[in-house]
PAZAPA-4460 file (N, C-alpha, C; in steps of 0.05 Angstrom, whole numbers, plus 32768, in hexadecimal, padded with zeros to 4 digits):
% residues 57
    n_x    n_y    n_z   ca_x   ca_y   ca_z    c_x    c_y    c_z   seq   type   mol
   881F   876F   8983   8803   8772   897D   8800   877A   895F     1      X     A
   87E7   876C   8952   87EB   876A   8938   87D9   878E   8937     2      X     A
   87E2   8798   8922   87D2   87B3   8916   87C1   87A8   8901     3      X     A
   87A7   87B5   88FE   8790   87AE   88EC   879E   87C5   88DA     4      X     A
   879B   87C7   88C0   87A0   87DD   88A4   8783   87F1   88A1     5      X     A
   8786   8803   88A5   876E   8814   889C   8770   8828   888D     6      X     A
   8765   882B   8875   8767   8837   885E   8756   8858   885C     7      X     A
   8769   8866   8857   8763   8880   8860   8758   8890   8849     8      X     A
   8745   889F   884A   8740   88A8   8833   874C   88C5   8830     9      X     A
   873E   88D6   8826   8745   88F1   8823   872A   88FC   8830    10      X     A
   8718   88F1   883F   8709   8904   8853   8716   8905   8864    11      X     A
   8727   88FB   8878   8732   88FA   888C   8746   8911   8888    12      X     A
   875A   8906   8873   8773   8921   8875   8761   8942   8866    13      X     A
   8748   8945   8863   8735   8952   8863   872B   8967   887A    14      X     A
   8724   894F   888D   871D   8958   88A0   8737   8960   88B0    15      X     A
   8748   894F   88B8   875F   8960   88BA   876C   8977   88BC    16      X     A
   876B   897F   889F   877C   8991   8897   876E   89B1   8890    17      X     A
   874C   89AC   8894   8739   89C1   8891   873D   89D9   88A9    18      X     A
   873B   89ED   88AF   872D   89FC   88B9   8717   89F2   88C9    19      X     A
   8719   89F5   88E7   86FC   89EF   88EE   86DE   89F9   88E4    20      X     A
   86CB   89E2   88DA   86B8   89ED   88CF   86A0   89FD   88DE    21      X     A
   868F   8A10   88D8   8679   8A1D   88EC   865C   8A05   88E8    22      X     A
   865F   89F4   88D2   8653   89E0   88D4   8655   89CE   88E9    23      X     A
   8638   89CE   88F8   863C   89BA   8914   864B   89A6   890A    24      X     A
   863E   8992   88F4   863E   8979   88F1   865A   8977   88E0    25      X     A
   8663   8988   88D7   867A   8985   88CC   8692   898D   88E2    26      X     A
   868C   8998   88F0   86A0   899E   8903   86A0   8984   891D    27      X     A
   8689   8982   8922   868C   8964   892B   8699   8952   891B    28      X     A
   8694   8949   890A   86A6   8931   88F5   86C5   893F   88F8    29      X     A
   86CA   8955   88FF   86EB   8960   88FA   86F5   895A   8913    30      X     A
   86E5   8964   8923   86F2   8957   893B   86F8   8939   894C    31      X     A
   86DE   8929   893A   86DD   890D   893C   8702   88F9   8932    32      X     A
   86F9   8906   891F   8718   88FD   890A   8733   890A   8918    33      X     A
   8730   891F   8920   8751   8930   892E   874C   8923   8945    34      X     A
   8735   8918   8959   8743   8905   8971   8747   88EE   896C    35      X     A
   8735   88DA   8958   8748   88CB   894D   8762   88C4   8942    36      X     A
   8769   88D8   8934   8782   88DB   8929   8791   88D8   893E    37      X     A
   8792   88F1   894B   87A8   88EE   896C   87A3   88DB   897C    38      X     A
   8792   88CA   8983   8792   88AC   8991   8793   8895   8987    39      X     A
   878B   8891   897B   8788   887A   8965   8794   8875   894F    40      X     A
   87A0   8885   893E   87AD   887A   8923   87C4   886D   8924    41      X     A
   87CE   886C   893C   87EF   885A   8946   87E5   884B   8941    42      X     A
   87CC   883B   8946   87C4   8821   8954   87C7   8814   8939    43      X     A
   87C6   8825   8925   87BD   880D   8903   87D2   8815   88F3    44      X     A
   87D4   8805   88DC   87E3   8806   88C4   87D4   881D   88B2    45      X     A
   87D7   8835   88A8   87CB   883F   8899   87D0   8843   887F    46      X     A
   87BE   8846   886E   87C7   884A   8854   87B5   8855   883F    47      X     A
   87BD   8858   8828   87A4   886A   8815   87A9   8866   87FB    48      X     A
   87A0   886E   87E8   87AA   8862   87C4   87C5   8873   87BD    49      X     A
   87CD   8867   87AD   87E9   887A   87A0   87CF   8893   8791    50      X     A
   87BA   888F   8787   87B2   88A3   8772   87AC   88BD   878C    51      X     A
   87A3   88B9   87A1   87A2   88D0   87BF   87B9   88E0   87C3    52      X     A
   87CC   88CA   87C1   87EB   88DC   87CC   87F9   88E8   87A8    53      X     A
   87F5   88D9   8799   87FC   88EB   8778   87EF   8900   877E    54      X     A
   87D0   8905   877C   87BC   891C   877C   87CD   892F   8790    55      X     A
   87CC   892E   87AE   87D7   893F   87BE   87F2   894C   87B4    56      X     A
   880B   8943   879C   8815   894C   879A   881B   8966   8787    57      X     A
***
């Protein structure tokens, strides 16, 4: 089965990597993305700019 590529930004490893927020709407979007992440990100090719992963370092 072919994988579609989906390009990841830095809201995602954002939301991620945050602290749960006391913001409804932000804590919804955190948790949207962390069950995504755990079901779904096998399914695709992922990827992001070299200037994302330089910055993070």
């Amino acid at each position: 089965m072919k994988k579609f590529s989906v390009y990841i930004e830095t809201s995602i490893i954002s939301y991620l990597a945050a602290k749960p927020s006391r913001d409804l709407l932000t804590a919804a979007c955190q948790q949207i993305t962390v069950e995504w992440w755990e079901d779904k990100r096998n399914e695709y090719n992922l990827f992001t700019s070299e200037l994302v992963v330089k910055n993070e370092k």
